[in-house]
C-alpha positions as CSV (number, residue, x, y, z in Angstrom):
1,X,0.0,0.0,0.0
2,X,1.4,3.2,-0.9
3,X,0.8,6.7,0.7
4,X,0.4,7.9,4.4
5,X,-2.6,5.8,4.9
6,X,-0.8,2.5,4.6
7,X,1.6,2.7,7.3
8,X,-0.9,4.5,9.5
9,X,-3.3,1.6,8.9
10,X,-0.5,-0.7,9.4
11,X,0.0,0.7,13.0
12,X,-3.4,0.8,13.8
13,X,-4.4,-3.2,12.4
14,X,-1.8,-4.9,14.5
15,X,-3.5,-4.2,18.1
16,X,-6.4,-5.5,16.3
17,X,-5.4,-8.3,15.1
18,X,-3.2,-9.5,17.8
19,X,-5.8,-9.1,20.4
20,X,-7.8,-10.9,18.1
21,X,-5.5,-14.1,17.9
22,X,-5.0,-13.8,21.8
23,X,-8.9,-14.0,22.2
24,X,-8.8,-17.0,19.7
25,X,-6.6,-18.7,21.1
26,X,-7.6,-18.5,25.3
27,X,-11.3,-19.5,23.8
28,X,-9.7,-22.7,22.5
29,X,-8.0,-23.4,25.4
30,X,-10.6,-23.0,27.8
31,X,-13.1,-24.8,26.1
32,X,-10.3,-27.7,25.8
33,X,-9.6,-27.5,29.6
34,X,-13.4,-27.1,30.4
35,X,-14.1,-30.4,28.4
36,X,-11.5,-32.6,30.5
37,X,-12.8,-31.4,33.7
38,X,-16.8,-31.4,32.9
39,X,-16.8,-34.5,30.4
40,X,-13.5,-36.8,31.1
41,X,-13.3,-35.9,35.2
42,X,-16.7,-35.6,35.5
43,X,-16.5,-33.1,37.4
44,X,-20.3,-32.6,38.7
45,X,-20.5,-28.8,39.4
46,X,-20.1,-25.9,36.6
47,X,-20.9,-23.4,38.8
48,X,-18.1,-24.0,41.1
49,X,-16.2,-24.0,38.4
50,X,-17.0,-20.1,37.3
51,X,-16.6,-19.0,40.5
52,X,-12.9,-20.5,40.8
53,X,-12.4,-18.6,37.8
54,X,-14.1,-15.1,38.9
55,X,-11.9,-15.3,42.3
56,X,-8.8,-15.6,39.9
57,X,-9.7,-12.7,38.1
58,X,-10.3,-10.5,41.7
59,X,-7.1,-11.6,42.5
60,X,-5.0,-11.0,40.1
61,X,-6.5,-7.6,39.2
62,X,-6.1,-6.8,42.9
63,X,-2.8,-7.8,43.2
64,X,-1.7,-5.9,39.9
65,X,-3.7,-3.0,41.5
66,X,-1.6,-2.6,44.5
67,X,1.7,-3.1,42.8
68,X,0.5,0.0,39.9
69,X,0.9,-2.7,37.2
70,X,-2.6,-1.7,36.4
71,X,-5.1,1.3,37.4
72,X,-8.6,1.5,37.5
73,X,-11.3,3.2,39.9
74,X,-11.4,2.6,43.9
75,X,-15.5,1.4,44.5
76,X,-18.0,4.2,45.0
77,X,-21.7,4.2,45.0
78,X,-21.7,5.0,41.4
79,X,-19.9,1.6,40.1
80,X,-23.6,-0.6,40.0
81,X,-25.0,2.3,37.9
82,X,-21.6,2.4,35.9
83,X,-21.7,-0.9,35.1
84,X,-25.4,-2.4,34.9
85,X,-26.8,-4.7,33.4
86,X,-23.7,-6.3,33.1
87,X,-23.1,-8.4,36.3
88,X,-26.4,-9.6,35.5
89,X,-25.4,-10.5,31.8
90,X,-21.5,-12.2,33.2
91,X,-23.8,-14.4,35.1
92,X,-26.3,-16.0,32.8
93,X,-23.2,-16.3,30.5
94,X,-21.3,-18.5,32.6
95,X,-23.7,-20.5,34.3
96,X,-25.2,-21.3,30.8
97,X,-21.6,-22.0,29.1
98,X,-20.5,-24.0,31.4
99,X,-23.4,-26.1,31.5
100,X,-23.7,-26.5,28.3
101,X,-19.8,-27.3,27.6
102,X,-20.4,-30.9,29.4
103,X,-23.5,-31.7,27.5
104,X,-23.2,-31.8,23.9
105,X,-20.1,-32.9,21.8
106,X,-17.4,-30.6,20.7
107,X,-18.3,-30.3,17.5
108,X,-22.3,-29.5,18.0
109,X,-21.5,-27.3,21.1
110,X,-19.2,-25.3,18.8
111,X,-21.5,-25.1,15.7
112,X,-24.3,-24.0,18.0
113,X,-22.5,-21.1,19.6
114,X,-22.4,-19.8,16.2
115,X,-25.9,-18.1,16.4
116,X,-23.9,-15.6,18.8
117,X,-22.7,-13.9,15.6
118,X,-26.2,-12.7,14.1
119,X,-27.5,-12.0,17.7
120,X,-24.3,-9.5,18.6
121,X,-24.9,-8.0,14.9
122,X,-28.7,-7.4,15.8
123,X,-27.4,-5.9,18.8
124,X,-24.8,-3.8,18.0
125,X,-27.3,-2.2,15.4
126,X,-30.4,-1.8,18.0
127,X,-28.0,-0.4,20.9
128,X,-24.6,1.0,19.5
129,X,-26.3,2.5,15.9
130,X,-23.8,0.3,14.0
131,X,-24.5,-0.4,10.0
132,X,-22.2,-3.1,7.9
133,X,-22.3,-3.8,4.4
134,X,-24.1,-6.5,2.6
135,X,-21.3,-8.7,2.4
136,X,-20.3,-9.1,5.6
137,X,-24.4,-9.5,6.3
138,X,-24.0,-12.5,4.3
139,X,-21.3,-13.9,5.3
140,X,-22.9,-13.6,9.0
141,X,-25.7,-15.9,7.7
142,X,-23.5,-18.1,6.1
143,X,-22.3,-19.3,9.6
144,X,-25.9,-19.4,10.4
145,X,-27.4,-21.9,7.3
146,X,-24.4,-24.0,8.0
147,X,-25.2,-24.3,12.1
148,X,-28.6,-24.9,11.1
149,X,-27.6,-28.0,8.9
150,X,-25.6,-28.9,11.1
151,X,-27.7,-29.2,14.2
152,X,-30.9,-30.4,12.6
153,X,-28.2,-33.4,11.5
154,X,-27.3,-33.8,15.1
155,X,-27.3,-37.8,15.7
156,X,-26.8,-37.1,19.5
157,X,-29.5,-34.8,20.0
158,X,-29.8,-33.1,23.7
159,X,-33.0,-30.6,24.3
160,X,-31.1,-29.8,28.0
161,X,-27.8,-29.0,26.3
162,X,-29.4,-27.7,22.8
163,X,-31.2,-24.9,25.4
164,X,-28.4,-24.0,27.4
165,X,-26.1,-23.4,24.4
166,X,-28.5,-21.2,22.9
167,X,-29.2,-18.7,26.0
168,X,-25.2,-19.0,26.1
169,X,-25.4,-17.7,23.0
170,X,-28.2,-14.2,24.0
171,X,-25.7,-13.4,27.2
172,X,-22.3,-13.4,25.3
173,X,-23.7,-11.5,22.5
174,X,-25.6,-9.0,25.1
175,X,-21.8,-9.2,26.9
176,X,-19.7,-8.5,24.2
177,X,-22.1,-5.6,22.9
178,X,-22.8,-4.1,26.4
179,X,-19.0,-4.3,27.6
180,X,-17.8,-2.6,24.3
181,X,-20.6,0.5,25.6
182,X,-19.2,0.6,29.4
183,X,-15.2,0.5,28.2
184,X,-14.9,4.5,28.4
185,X,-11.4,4.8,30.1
186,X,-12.5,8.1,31.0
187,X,-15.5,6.2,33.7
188,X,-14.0,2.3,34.6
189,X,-11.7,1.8,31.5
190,X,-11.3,-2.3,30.5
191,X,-9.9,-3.0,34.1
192,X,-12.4,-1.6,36.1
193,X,-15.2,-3.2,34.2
194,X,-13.4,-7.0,34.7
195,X,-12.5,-6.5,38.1
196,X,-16.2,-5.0,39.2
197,X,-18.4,-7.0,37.3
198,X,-16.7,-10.4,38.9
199,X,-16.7,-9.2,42.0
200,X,-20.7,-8.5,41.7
201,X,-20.8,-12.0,39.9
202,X,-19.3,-14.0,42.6
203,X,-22.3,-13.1,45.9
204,X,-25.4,-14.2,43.5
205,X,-23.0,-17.5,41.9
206,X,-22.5,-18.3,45.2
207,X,-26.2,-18.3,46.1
208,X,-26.9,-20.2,43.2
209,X,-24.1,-22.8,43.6
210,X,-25.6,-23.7,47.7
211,X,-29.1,-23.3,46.6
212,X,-29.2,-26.1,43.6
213,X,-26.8,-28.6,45.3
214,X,-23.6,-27.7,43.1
215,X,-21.5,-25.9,45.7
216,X,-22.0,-29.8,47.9
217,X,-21.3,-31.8,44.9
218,X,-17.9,-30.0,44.8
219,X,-16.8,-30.4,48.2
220,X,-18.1,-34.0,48.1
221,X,-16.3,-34.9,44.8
222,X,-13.9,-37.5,45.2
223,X,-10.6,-36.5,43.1
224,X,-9.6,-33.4,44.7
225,X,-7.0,-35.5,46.2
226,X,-5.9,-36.0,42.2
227,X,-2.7,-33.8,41.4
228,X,-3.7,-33.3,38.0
229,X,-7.1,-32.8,38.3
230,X,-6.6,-29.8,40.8
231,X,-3.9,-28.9,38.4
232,X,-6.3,-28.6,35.8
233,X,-8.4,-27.3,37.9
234,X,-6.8,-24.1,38.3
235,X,-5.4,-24.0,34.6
236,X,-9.2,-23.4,34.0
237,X,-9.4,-21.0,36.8
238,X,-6.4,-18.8,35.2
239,X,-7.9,-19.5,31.6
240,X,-11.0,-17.7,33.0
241,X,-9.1,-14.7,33.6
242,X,-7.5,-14.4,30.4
243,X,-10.9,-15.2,28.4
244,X,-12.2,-12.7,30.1
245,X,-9.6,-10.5,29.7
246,X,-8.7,-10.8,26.5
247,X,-12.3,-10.5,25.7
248,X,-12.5,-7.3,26.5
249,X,-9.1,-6.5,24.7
250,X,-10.6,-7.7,21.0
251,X,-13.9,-5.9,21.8
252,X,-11.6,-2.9,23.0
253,X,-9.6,-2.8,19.3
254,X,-12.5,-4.3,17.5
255,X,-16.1,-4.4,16.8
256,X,-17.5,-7.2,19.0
257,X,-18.9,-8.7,16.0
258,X,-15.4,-9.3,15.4
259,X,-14.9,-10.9,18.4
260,X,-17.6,-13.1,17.9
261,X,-16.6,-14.2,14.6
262,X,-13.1,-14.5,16.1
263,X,-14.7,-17.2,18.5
264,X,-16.2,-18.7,15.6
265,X,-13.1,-19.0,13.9
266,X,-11.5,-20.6,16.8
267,X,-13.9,-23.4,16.3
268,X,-12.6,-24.3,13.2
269,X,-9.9,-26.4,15.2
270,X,-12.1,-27.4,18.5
271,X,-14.6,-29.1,15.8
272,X,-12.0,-31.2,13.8
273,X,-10.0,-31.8,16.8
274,X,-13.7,-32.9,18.5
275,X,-14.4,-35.1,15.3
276,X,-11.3,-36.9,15.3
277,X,-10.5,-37.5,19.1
278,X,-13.6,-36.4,21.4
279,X,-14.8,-39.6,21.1
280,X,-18.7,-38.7,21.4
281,X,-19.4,-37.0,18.1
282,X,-21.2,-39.1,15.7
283,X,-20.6,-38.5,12.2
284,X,-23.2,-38.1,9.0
285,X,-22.1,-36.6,6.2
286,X,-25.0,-33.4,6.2
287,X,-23.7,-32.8,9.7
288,X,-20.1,-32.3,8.3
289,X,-21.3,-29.7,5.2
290,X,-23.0,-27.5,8.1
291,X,-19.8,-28.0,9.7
292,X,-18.1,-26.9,6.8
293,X,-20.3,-24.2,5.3
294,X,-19.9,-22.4,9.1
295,X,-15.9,-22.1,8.8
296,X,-16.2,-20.9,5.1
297,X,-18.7,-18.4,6.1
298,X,-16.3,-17.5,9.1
299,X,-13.4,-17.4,7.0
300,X,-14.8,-15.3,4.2
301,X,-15.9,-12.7,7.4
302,X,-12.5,-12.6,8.1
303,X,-11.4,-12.1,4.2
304,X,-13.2,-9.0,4.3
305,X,-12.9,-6.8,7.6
306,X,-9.3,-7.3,7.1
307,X,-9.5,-6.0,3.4
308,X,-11.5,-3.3,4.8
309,X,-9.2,-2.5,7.8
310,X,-6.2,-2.4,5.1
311,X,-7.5,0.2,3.6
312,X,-7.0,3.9,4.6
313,X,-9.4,5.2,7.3
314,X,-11.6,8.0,6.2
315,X,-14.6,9.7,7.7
316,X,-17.6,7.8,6.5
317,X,-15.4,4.5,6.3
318,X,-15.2,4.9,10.7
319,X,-18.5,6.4,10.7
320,X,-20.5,3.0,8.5
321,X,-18.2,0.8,7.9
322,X,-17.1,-1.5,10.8
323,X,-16.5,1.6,13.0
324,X,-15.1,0.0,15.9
325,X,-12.4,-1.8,14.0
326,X,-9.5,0.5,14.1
327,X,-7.4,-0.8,11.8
């Protein structure tokens, strides 16, 4: 690219893009790590589980507080009104993730969470005024025909699991549109809103976790004398953080469609690695073209914000064109 635009455009692409493959790849971890400890350990609470990972996230944001690694906000009265609904949102989009991780196979759960990419376009046009171009509507849908061929082909049905993924689905597209609103670094800035919104997830998760039985079913569960499943254990509590953080860093330097087709993306690996060693997918042929038809859809998505982030920035281009991708 020649001119001042390229270099400038240069600059401003690789935040972007390397908070994009940071996201990418802590999603693929964590739903890895997740997998072992819900599926292969059986372990029986989820819940549990989230809150590990919230308390990682308190603590490290704490800790990085006190030695000025970090800055963000001490707590006043105005922090719940700063932040809501988002407490509410972190909640419902853990407690339905992590459910949902130990009930459907790899490959389905992945192709399912697809339907967060239309839902966080819808939203990001309804609440942030956002407009994208035709092509990168369709390429949205692609994604979409190909989980719905994909999932009506599902040979290991589950209502329960089906149902979880999908309200996974509403809360991280409500999360990734609503966090991109509260990230003004001139009220919380990205660390405040991490480090408040767990610790006004970890009270009601709590609740929840004594109230259904999960909290006991943790304390009772037999292989927290297992070195490497309390090693794993706590791998999935540090992945948590990171997620979470690095969440917040695509959304930050992109749009959070982006991020969501980023997770999409991801899947592209999770689903072939689910299909050739998960051992609980069940293969038919119209499952794998939905398969397929989602990762072209996500990789022609890529194809073009990338073309569009290459090119100069101009006025209109921030103003209707993937504004939030500053690249």
């Amino acid at each position: 690219m020649t001119g001042a635009g390229g270099p400038r455009a240069a600059a401003l692409a690789l935040p972007g893009v390397l908070s994009a493959v940071f996201y990418g790849t802590c999603s693929f971890l964590i739903v890895l790590v997740n997998k072992g400890l819900l599926s292969a350990y059986r372990f029986p609470s989820p819940i549990f589980l989230g809150i590990g990972q919230m308390a990682a996230t308190i603590l490290i944001l704490y800790v990085s507080k006190l030695k000025n690694v970090i800055q963000f906000p001490d707590f006043d009265k105005s922090i719940p009104r700063k932040l809501f609904p988002l407490p509410l949102i972190y909640v419902g989009n853990h407690i339905s993730g992590l459910s949902s991780t130990s009930k459907l196979s790899l490959p389905m759960f992945t192709v399912l969470r697809k339907f967060t990419i239309p839902l966080t376009l819808l939203l990001e046009v309804i609440i942030l005024g956002k407009h994208y171009p035709l092509n990168i509507i369709i390429s949205v849908f692609a994604i979409v025909l190909g989980a719905v061929i994909a999932a009506g082909s599902d040979l290991s049905f589950n209502l329960e699991g089906y149902a979880f993924v999908l309200l996974n689905d509403i809360f991280t597209a409500a999360n990734g549109v609503y966090t991109k609103q509260k990230m003004d670094p001139k009220e919380l800035g990205k660390y405040g809103v991490l480090f408040y919104n767990a610790c006004f997830m970890v009270v009601p998760m709590l609740i929840i976790s004594f109230s259904t039985g999960d909290f006991q079913q943790a304390t009772h569960f037999q292989q927290w004398t297992d070195f490497l499943f309390i090693f794993q254990f706590l791998i999935s509590c540090f992945l948590g953080f990171l997620l979470m953080y690095s969440t917040v860093l695509c959304s930050h330097y992109n749009s959070a469609l982006t991020t969501a087709v980023v997770g999409a993306i991801k899947n592209i690996s999770i689903a072939y690695i689910g299909i050739l060693i998960g051992g609980d997918y069940i293969f038919s042929m119209l499952n794998f073209i939905g398969l397929n038809i989602c990762m072209a859809g996500g990789l022609r998505y890529s194809f073009l914000t990338l073309r569009v982030n290459d090119k100069p920035a101009q006025p209109e281009d921030e103003e209707n064109v993937l504004p939030e991708s500053k690249c």
